[in-house]
DRENMI-980657 format. One record per atom (N, C-alpha, C): x, y, z; residue in three letters. Coordinates in steps of 0.2 Angstrom, whole numbers, plus 5000, padded with zeros to 4 digits. Example, Ala and Ser with C-alpha at 12.3 -4.5 7.8 and 13.67 -1.06 7.14 Angstrom:
506649725039ALA/506249785039ALA/506649845039ALA/506449895035SER/506849955036SER/506450005039SER/
***
This chain:
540541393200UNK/540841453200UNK/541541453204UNK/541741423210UNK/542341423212UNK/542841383210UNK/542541323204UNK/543041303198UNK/543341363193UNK/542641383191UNK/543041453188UNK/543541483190UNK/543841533195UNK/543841563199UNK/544641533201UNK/544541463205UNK/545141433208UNK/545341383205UNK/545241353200UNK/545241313195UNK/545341233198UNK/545941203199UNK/545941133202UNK/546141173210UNK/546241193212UNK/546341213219UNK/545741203223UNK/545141233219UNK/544541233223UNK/544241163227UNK/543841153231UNK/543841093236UNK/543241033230UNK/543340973232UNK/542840943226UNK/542340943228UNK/541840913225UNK/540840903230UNK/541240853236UNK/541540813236UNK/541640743238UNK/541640783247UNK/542340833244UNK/542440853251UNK/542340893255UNK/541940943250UNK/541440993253UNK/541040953255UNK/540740893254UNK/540140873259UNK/540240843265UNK/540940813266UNK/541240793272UNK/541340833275UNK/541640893273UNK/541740973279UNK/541040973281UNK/540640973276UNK/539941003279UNK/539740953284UNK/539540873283UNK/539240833287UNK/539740843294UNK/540440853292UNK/540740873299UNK/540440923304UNK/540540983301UNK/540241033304UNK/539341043307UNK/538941003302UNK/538341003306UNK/538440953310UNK/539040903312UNK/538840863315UNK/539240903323UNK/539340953322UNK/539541003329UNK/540441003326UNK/540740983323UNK/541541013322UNK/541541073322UNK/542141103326UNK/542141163325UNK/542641203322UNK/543241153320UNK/544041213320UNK/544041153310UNK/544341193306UNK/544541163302UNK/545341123303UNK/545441133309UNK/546241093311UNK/546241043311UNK/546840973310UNK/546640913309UNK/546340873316UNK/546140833317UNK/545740783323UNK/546340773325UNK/546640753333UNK/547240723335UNK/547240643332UNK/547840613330UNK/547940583326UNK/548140513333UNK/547940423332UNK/548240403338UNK/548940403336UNK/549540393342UNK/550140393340UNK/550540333338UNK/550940343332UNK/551040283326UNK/551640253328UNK/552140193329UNK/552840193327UNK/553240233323UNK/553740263327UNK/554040283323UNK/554340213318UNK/554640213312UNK/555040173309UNK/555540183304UNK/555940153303UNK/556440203297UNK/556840133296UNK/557240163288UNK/557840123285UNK/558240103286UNK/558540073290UNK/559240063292UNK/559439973289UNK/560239983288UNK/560539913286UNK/560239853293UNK/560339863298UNK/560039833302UNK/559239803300UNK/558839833300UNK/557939803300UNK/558039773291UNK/558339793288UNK/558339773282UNK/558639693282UNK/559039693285UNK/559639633287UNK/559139573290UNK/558639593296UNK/558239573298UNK/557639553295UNK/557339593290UNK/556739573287UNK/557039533281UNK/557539533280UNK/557839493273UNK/557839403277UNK/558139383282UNK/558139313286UNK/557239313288UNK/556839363289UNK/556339333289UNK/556139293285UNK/556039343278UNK/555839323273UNK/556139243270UNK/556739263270UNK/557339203266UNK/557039133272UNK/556839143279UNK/556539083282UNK/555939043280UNK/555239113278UNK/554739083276UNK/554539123269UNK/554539113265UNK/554639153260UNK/553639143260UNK/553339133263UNK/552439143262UNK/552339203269UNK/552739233270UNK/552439273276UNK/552139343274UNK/551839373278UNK/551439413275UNK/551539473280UNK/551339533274UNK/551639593280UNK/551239593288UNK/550639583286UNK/550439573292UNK/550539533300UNK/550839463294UNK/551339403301UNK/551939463302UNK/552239503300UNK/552939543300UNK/552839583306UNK/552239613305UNK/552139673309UNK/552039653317UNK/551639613316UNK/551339573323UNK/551939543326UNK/552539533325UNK/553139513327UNK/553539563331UNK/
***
């Protein structure tokens, strides 16, 4: 019924059951959970300039060797 009604807007089972198992498991606010805080990171000619000599050094490195650097 609330396909009918809202068409793709309406929420799916998937995620209607996640609200639900939420809320009986005591959730109270539909606002998002505090999130840990991430690096910021961005584009600049600098980190590019930098990941390029990484790579051009070990061409088998993996984002994960990158990150951890």
């Amino acid at each position: 019924m609330l396909v009918r009604v809202y068409e793709n807007q309406a929420l799916s089972m998937k995620c209607l059951n996640e609200w639900f198992t939420s809320f009986r498991e005591g959730r109270e606010s539909v606002s998002d959970s505090p999130r840990s805080e991430r690096l910021m990171t961005f584009v600049s000619d600098e980190n590019i300039e930098k990941m390029s000599k990484l790579v051009e050094k070990d061409r088998r490195l993996t984002v994960r060797r990158i990150v951890g650097r």
